[in-house]
Each structure stands twice: as C-alpha cells, then as structure tokens.
C-alpha positions in Angstrom: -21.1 -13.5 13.6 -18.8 -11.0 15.5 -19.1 -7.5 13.9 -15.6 -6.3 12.2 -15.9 -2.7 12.4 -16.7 -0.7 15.6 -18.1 2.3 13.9 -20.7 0.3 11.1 -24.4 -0.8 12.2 -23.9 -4.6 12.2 -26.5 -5.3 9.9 -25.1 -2.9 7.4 -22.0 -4.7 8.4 -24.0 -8.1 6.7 -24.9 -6.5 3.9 -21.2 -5.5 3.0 -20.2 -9.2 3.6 -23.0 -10.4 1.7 -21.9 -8.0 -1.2 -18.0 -8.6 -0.9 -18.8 -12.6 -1.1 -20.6 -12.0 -4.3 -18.0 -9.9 -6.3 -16.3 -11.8 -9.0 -12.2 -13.0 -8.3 -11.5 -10.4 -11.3 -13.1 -7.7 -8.9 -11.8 -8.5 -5.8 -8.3 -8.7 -7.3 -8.7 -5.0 -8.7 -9.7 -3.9 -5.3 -6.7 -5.5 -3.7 -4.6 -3.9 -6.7 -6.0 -0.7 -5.8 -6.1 -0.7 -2.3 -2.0 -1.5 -2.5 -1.7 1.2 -5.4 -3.2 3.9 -2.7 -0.9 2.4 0.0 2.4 3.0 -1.8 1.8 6.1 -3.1 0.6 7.8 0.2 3.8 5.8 1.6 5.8 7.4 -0.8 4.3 11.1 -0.5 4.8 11.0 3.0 8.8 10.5 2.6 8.9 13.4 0.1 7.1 15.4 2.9 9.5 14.3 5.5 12.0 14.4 3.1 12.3 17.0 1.5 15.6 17.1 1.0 16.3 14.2 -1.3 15.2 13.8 -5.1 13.5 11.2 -6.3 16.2 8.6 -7.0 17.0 9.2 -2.9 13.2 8.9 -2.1 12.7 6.1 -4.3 15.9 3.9 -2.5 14.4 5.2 0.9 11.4 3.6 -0.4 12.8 0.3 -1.1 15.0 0.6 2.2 11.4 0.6 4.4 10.0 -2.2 2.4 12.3 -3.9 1.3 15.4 -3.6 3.3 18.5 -1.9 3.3 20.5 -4.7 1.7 18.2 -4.1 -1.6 18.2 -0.7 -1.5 21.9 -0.8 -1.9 22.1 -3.2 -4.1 19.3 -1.2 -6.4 21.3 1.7 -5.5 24.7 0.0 -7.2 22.8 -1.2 -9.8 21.5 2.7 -10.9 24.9 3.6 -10.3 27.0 0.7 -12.4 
C-alpha cells in the first residue's frame, strides 16, 4: 500500500488505518462532524480578522457568500432584512 502522509513512519501509518477501519459509523461520523465544526469556525475567525470592520450579521453573509455564493448570501441577506 502507498503511504498517505509524507511526514508519518509507514508502519505507524498501518496502524492508524487499521484503527480508523475499526471505529464504529457512530464514530467516524462524530469525527467528520468535528473535523467540519473546526473548519468553519477557523473559516469564520479568519474573516473577523481580515475583517474587522463588519459586525457579525456582515461576517456571517460574507460567510455564506464564500460558501455558498453570492446569490444566497443576498437572498439571506433580504430575508434578515424583510
């Protein structure tokens, strides 16, 4: 098997595999939960960072614009407003 990471010992690399394989859906799920949890908010603290300008109703539509598109955004946006 072709190792996955560059900077893991491939036989530690196995023994994640191996570990990962035997987790239970439940578990795996709450790992993918968490792992999009983490990637949101860091998303969303770097736009107040770069943003810091704009209150959290602005952020939050910024947000939505980068993920979701712009047409949402101001659609959201109309819909906060209406």
């Amino acid at each position: 098997m072709k190792t996955q990471s560059v900077d893991t010992h491939p036989q530690i690399e196995k023994i994640q595999i191996s570990l990962l394989k035997k987790q239970s859906i439940t578990k795996k799920f709450a790992q993918v939960c968490s792992l999009s949890e983490t990637t949101i908010h860091l998303s969303k603290r770097a736009l107040a960072i770069t943003n810091q300008n704009l209150d959290d109703k602005e952020l939050n539509l910024l947000f939505i614009s980068y993920q979701y598109g712009k047409d949402l955004a101001t659609r959201v946006n109309e819909y906060l407003n209406g």
